[in-house]
C-alpha positions in Angstrom: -19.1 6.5 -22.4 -16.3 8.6 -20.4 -12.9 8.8 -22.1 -10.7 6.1 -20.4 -8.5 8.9 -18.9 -11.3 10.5 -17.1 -12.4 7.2 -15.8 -8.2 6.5 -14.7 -8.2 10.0 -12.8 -11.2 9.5 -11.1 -10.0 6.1 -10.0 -6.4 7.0 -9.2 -8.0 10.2 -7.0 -10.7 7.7 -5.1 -7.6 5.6 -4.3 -5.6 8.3 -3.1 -8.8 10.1 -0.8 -9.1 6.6 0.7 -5.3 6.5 1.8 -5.9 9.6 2.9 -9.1 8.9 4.8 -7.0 6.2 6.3 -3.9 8.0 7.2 -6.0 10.5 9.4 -8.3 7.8 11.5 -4.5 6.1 12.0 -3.3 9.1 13.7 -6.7 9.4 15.7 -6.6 6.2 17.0 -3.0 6.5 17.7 -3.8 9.3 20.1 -7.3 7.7 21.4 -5.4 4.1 22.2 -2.3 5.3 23.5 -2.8 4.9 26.5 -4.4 1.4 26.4 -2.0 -0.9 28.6 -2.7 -4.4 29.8 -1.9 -4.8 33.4 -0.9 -8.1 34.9 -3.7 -9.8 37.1 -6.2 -7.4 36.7 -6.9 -7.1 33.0 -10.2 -8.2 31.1 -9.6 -9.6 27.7 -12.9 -10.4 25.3 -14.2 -12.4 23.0 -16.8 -13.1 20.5 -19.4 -15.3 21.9 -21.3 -16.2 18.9 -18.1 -16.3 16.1 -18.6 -16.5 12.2 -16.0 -18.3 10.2 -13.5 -16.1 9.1 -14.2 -15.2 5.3 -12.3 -18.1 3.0 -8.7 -15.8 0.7 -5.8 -16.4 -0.7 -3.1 -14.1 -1.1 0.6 -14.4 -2.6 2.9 -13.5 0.0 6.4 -11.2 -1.3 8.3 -13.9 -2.5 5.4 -15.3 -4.3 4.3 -18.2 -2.0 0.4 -18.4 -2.1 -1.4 -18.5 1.3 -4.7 -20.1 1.6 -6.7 -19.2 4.8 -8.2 -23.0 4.6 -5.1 -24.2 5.4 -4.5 -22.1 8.3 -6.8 -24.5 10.1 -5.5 -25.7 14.0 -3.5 -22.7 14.7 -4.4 -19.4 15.8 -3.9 -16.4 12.9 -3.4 -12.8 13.7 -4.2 -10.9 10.7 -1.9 -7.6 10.9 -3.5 -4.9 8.4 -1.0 -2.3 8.1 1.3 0.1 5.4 4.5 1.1 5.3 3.5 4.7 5.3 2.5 4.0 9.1 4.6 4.6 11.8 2.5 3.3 14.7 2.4 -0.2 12.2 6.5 -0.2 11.8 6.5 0.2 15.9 4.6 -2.6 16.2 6.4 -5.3 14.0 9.3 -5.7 16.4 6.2 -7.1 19.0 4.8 -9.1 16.6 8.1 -10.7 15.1 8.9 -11.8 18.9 4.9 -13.1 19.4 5.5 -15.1 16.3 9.0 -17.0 17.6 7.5 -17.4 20.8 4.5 -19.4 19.0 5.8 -20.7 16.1 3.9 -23.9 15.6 0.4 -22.8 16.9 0.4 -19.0 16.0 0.7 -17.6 12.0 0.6 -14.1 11.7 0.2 -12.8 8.1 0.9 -9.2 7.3 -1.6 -7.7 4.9 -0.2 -4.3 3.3 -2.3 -1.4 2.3 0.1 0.2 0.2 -1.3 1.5 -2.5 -0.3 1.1 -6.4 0.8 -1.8 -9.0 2.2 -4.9 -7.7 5.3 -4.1 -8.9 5.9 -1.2 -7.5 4.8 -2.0 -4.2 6.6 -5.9 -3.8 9.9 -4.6 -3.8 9.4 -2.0 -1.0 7.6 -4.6 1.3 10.1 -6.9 0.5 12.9 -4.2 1.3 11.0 -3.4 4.8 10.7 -7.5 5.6 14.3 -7.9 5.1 15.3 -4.7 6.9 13.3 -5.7 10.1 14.3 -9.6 9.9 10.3 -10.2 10.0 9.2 -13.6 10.3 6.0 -13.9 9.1 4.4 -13.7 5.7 3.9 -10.9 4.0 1.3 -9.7 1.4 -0.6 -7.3 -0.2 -4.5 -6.9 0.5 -6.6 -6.7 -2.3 -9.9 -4.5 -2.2 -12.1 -7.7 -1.6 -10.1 -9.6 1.2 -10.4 -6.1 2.8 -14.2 -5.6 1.9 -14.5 -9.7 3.1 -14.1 -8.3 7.0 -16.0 -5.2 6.5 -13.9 -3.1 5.5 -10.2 -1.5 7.2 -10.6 1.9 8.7 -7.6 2.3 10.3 -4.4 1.4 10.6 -3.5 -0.6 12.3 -6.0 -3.5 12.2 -5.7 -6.5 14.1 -8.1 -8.9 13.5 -7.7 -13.1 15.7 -8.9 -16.0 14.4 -9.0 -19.3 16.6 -8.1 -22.7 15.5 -11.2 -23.1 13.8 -10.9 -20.6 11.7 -13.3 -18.4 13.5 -13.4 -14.4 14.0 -13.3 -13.9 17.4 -11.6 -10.4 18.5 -10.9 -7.1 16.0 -8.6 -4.1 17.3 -8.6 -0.9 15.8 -5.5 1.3 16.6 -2.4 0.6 19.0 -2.9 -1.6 20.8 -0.5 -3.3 23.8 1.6 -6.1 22.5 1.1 -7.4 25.5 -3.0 -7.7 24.6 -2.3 -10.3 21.6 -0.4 -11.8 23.5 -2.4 -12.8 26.4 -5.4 -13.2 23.8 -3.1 -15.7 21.9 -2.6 -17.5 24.9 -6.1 -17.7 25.9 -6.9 -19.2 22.6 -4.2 -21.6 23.1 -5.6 -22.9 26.3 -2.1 -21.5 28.0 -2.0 -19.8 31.7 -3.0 -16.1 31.4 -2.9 -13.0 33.9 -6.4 -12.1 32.7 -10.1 -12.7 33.1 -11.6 -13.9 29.9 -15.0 -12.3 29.5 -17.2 -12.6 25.8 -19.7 -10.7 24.5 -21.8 -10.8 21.3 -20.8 -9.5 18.1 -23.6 -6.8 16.9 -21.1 -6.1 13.7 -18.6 -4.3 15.7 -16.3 -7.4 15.0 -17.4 -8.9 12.3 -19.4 -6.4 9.7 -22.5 -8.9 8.3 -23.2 -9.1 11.9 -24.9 -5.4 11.5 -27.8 -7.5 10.9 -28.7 -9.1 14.4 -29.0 -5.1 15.4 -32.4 -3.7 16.4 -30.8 -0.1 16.7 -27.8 1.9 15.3 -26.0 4.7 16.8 -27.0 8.2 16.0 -29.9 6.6 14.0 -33.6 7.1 15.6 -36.0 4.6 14.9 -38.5 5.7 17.8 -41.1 6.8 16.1 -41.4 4.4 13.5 -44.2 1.0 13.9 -42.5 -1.9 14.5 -43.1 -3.1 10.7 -42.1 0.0 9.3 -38.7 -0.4 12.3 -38.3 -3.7 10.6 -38.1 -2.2 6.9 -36.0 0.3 8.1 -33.4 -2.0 9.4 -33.5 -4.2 6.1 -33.2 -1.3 4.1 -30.3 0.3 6.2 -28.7 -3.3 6.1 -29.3 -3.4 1.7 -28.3 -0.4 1.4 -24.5 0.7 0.5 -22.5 4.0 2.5 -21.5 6.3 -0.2 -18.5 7.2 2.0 -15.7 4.8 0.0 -15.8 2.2 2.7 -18.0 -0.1 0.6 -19.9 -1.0 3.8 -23.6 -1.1 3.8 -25.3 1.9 6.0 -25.8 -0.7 9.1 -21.9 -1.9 8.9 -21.0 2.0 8.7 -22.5 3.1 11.9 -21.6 0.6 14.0 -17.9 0.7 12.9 -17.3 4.3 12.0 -19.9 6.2 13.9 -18.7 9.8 13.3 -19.0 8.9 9.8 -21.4 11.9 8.1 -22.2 10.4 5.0 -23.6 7.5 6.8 -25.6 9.4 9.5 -27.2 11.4 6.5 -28.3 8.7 4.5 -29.8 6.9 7.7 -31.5 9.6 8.1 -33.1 10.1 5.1 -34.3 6.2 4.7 -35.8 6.8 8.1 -37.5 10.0 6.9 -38.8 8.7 3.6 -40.5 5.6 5.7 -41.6 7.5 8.4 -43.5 9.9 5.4 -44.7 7.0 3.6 -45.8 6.1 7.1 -47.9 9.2 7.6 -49.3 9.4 3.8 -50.9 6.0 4.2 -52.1 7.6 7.6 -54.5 10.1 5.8 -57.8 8.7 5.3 -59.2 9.1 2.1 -62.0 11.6 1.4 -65.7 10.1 1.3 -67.5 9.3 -2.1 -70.5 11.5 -2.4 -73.8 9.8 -2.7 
C-alpha cells in the first residue's frame, strides 16, 4: 500500500494538471470563437434532433439551498460551467444576469463552478464574486460526477440547454454570443426569433453516451478492418476509458477533444491489436502428415 501522503500528492497534482489542461483549451477557444456573432435575420441556430434526458443531480447552491434537476421540470435551464480563474466566464455573467431577468419564470440558469479545492475554501470566494456582480442565479460548485454525468467539461466556458422536458438539446464550448442563448432560449420558449431553427443528430458531440450511435471516429481508421471485427472495434473503443484525465471513454474522447493525443494513440492501438488478431486467424494452419 502507498503511504497516504504519496497517494495526497499525486491527487492534489492530477487536480492541478486538470485546471491546467483546462485553463489552456479556455484560452484556445477564446481565440477560436471570438469571432462567432449572431446576426439578426440571417442566423442558423441548432438543435438536437433525437435528445436524451439530461442526467438526474443535485447540488447545494452558496447559501446552501439544495437544487434538484427533477424539479427544474417546465422551464428551460442553461447550465453555465465556469471558474472564477476565467476571464472570458466573468465577461459573460453580466449577459447571463440580464437573460435571467428577462426570463424569470421560464428560464433557470444555474452556475456550476470549477474552482478547485475544499468546500470551504472555495464557498466564500463564489459567494464574494455573486454578491460583487449582483448575480441572479444560483450558484454552486460541480462535483467530479455531475461533470463526468455530461461527459466531461473541457473548457471553460461550457454552456450546456436543457428544454422544458428536461432534455439536452444544445452544448457550446467557448464564447459564445450572448445574443446565441438568447435566441435559443427563445426558440425553446415557442417566442418570435430572428433565426432559422435547423436540428441535427447528436453523434456524442452533445451529449457524450451518444459516442455510441457512431460508425466512425475522427483520426481513427477503421477501413481495413471486416465489418465484425469494425463492430468490435467500436464496442471496445466505446468500453474502453481515455487515460488523458477526462474520464471519457476512447469514443467520447475523439469526438469531443479530437486533438487529444492520448486518445488518438490508444485508438490506435485497439485497432492494431484487432486488425493482428484479424490476420493471425488468417494464416491457415499447416497440414497433418499422413
Amino acid at each position: 500500500m502507498r503511504p497516504p501522503t504519496v497517494n495526497k500528492v499525486k491527487q492534489a497534482m492530477s487536480a492541478v494538471m486538470r485546471v491546467v489542461v483546462v485553463f489552456v483549451l479556455c484560452a484556445v477557444l477564446l481565440t477560436a470563437s471570438s469571432g462567432r456573432q449572431l446576426d439578426s435575420g440571417t442566423a442558423t441556430i441548432r438543435f438536437v434532433k433525437n435528445p436524451e434526458p439530461a442526467p438526474d443531480f443535485t447540488v447545494r447552491d452558496v447559501d446552501g439551498n439544495s437544487i434538484a434537476s427533477g424539479k427544474l421540470r417546465g422551464k428551460v435551464v442553461l447550465l453555465s460551467f465556469w471558474a472564477t480563474w476565467c476571464q472570458p466566464c466573468l465577461d459573460e455573467i453580466l449577459d447571463l444576469i440580464g437573460i435571467q431577468a428577462r426570463y424569470t419564470d421560464r428560464l433557470q440558469i444555474i452556475g456550476l463552478s470549477l474552482d478547485y479545492g475544499p468546500p470551504e475554501l472555495v464557498n466564500p470566494v463564489l459567494k464574494r464574486v455573486v454578491q460583487e456582480r449582483g448575480i441572479n442565479y444560483p450558484v454552486a460548485v460541480a462535483p467530479d460526477d455531475l461533470q463526468a454525468k455530461f461527459g466531461g467539461i473541457l473548457g471553460l466556458p461550457t454552456t450546456i440547454l436543457l428544454d422544458q422536458a428536461g432534455r439536452l438539446v444544445q452544448k457550446h464550448v467557448g464564447v459564445v454570443n450572448a445574443s446565441l442563448y438568447e435566441t435559443e432560449i427563445r426558440a425553446l420558449l415557442k417566442l418570435p426569433v430572428a433565426a432559422k431553427v435547423e436540428f441535427f443528430e447528436d453523434k456524442g458531440q452533445v451529449f457524450a453516451p451518444n459516442a455510441k450511435s457512431v460508425k466512425e471516429l475522427p483520426g481513427v481508421d477503421l477501413s481495413k478492418l471486416a465489418t465484425e471485427r469494425k463492430e468490435e472495434a467500436l464496442r471496445l473503443l466505446n468500453e474502453l476509458k481515455c487515460s488523458c484525465s477526462c474520464r471519457m471513454t476512447l469514443a467520447q474522447c475523439r469526438i469531443t477533444d479530437s486533438i487529444c493525443v492520448a486518445s488518438l494513440r490508444q485508438a490506435a492501438d485497439v485497432v492494431a491489436k484487432i486488425s493482428s488478431e484479424t490476420e493471425k486467424s488468417a494464416v491457415p494452419s499447416k497440414p497433418l502428415p499422413y
